[in-house]
N, C-alpha and C positions, 0 to 999 in steps of 0.2 A: 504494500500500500504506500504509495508517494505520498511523502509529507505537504502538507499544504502552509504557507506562510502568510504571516496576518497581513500582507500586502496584497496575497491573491484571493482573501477573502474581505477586508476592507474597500479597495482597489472600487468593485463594482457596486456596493452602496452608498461610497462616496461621490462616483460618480451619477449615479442613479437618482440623488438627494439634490447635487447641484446643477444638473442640468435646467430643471422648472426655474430655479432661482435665476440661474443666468439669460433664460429666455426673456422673463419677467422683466430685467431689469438691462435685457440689450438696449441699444437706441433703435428709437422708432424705426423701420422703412416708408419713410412718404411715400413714394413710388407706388409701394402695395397698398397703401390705406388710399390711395389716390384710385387705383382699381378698383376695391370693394367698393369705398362708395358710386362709383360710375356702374358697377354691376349689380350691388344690391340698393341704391338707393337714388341712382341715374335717372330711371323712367318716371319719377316723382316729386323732385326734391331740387332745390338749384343750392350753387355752392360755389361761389367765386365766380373762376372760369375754369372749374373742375367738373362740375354737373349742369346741367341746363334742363332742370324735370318739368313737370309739366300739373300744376297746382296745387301739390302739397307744402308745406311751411316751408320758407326758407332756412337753410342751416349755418349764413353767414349770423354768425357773433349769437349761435348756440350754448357755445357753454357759457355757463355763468347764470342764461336766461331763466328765468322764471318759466314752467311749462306753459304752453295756453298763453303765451304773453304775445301773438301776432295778429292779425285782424283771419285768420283760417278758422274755417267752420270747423272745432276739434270737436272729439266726441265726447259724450255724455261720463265718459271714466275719466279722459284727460282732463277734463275741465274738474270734475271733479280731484282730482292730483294737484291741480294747479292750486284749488282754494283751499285744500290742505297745507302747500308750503312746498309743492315742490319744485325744485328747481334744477335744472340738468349740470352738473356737477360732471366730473369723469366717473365718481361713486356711482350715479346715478345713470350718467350713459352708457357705461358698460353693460350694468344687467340688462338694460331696457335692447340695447342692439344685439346680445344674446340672445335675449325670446322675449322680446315687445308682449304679445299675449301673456306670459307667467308673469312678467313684472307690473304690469299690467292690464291687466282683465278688460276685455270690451275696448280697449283702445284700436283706435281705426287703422293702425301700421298693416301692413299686409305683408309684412315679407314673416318670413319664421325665424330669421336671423343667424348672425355669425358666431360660428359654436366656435372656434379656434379663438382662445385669446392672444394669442399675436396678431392677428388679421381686427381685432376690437380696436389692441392697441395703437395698432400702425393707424385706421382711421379717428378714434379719438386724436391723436396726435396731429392728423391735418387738421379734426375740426376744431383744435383748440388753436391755430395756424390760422385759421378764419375767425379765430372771437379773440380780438387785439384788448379787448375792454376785461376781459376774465383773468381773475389775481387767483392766484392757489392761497387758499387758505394757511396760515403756517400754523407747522407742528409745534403743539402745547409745548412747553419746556419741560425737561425733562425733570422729576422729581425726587 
């Protein structure tokens, strides 16, 4: 029986552990987030001179915005989102571009959304590119 050494058994959960991390925290690709939004958000939606859709809300100077905040007929769940407090955040546009219906219910999105979070973050990343007026909140001090 060949001895095994804590490098060839560490070795693959160490990498296995930081892979998610490093994907997490690569830098954006615009290029790809420039894709996804022209393929899942193109036939709807306008954005700079990245999308040119055709009557759903604008997504110039998104994040930041208060949902429901454009003169678009939203639906009966969004409005209701909006007069809760909600406001699209990255917190908040990621799960929503994950599955718009689970995050929320009866909203009038139509696509079923981007399960890969690389592909979220690459487009969060342009549309935060498109909202010049949105500040990240800063991290509490630590205690």
């Amino acid at each position: 029986m060949a001895a095994t050494s804590a490098a060839g058994v560490l070795l693959p959960v160490l990498l296995a552990t930081a892979l998610p991390i490093a994907r997490a925290t690569a830098d954006p690709d615009l290029a790809a987030g420039q894709h996804w939004l022209k393929l899942a958000c193109g036939e709807c939606h306008t954005l700079g001179n990245v999308i040119d859709g055709n009557g759903a809300p604008d997504l110039d100077g998104v994040v930041g915005r208060r949902a429901a905040a454009t003169g678009y007929d939203y639906s009966d769940a969004m409005k209701a989102a909006a007069a809760k407090g909600l406001t699209w955040t990255p917190q908040n546009l990621d799960p929503f571009i994950a599955d718009p219906r689970g995050f929320l219910p009866g909203t009038g999105m139509e696509i079923y959304g981007l399960i890969h979070e690389s592909d979220r973050q690459n487009v969060l990343a342009v549309l935060e590119q498109y909202s010049p007026d949105y500040k990240p909140e800063a991290p509490a001090p630590a205690r």
